[in-house]
C-alpha positions in Angstrom: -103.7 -142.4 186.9 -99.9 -142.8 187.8 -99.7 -145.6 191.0 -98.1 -142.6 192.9 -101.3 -140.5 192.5 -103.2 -143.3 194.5 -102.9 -142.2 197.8 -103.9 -138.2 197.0 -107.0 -139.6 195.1 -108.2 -141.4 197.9 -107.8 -138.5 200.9 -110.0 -136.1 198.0 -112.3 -138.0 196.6 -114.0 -139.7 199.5 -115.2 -138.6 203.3 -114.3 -141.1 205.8 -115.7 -143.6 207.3 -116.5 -144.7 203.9 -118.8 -147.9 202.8 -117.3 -150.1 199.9 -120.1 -150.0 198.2 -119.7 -145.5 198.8 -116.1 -146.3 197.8 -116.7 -148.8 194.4 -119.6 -145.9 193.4 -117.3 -142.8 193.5 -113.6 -144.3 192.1 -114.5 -147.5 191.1 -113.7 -146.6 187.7 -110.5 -145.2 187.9 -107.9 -147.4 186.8 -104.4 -147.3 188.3 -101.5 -147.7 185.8 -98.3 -149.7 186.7 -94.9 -148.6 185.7 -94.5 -151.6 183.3 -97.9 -149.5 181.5 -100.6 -152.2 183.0 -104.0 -150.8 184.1 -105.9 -152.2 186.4 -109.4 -150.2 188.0 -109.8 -149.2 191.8 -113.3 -151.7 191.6 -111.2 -154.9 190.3 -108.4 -154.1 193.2 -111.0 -154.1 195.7 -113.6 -157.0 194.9 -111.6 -160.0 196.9 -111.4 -157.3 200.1 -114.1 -158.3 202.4 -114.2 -154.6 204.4 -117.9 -153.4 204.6 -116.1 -149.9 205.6 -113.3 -147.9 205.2 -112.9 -145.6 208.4 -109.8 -143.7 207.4 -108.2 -142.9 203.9 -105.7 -144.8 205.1 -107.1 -148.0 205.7 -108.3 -148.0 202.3 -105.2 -146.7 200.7 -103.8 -149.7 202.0 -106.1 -152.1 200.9 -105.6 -150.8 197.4 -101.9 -151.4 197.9 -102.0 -154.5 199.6 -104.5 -156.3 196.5 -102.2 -154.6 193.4 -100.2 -157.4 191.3 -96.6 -158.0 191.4 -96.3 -155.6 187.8 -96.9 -152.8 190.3 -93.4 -153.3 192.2 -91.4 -152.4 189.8 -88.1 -154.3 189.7 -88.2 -157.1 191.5 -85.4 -158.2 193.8 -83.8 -155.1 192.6 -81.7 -153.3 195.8 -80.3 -150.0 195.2 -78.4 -150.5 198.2 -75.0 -152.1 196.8 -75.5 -155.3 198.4 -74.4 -158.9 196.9 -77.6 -160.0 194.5 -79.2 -163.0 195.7 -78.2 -166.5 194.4 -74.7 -165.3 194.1 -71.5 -166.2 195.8 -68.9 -164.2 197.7 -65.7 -164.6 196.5 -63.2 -162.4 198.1 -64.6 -161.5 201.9 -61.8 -158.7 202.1 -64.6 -156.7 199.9 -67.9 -157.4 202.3 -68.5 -155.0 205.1 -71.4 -155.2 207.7 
């Protein structure tokens, strides 16, 4: 499953409050796929979380979240923004606005 279907998977698959073990049981298996095409399961995302329960879909979407690798980001340091990249110099302030 697509990263971006995490958070509908979690509000249908489970009732809440949950158990991890309840949790680990019912989506354990399913693996969520980064953009860079990496796979990791729900199961190996959760086993360093110490939560015996998971009262809202929420909260657990979050823990998901919160234990995925850096290949789930995407771009890193990338800022769609138009700012100045880090680790490079202004040269001509006319051109910086705030």
């Amino acid at each position: 499953m697509d990263y971006s279907d995490t958070e509908r998977i979690v509000d249908e698959s489970l009732e809440f409050p949950a158990t991890h073990t309840a949790v680990i049981e019912q989506i354990g298996a399913i693996e969520i796929t980064s953009p860079s095409g990496n796979s990791v399961t729900i199961q190996e995302t959760l086993d360093p979380v110490e939560e015996e329960s998971y009262l809202t879909a929420d909260a657990l979407y979050t823990s998901i979240i919160g234990n995925l690798d850096e290949t789930f980001i995407g771009r890193k340091y990338y800022d769609d923004r138009g700012g100045i990249a880090i680790g490079t110099e202004i040269r001509d302030e006319s051109t910086v606005s705030f």
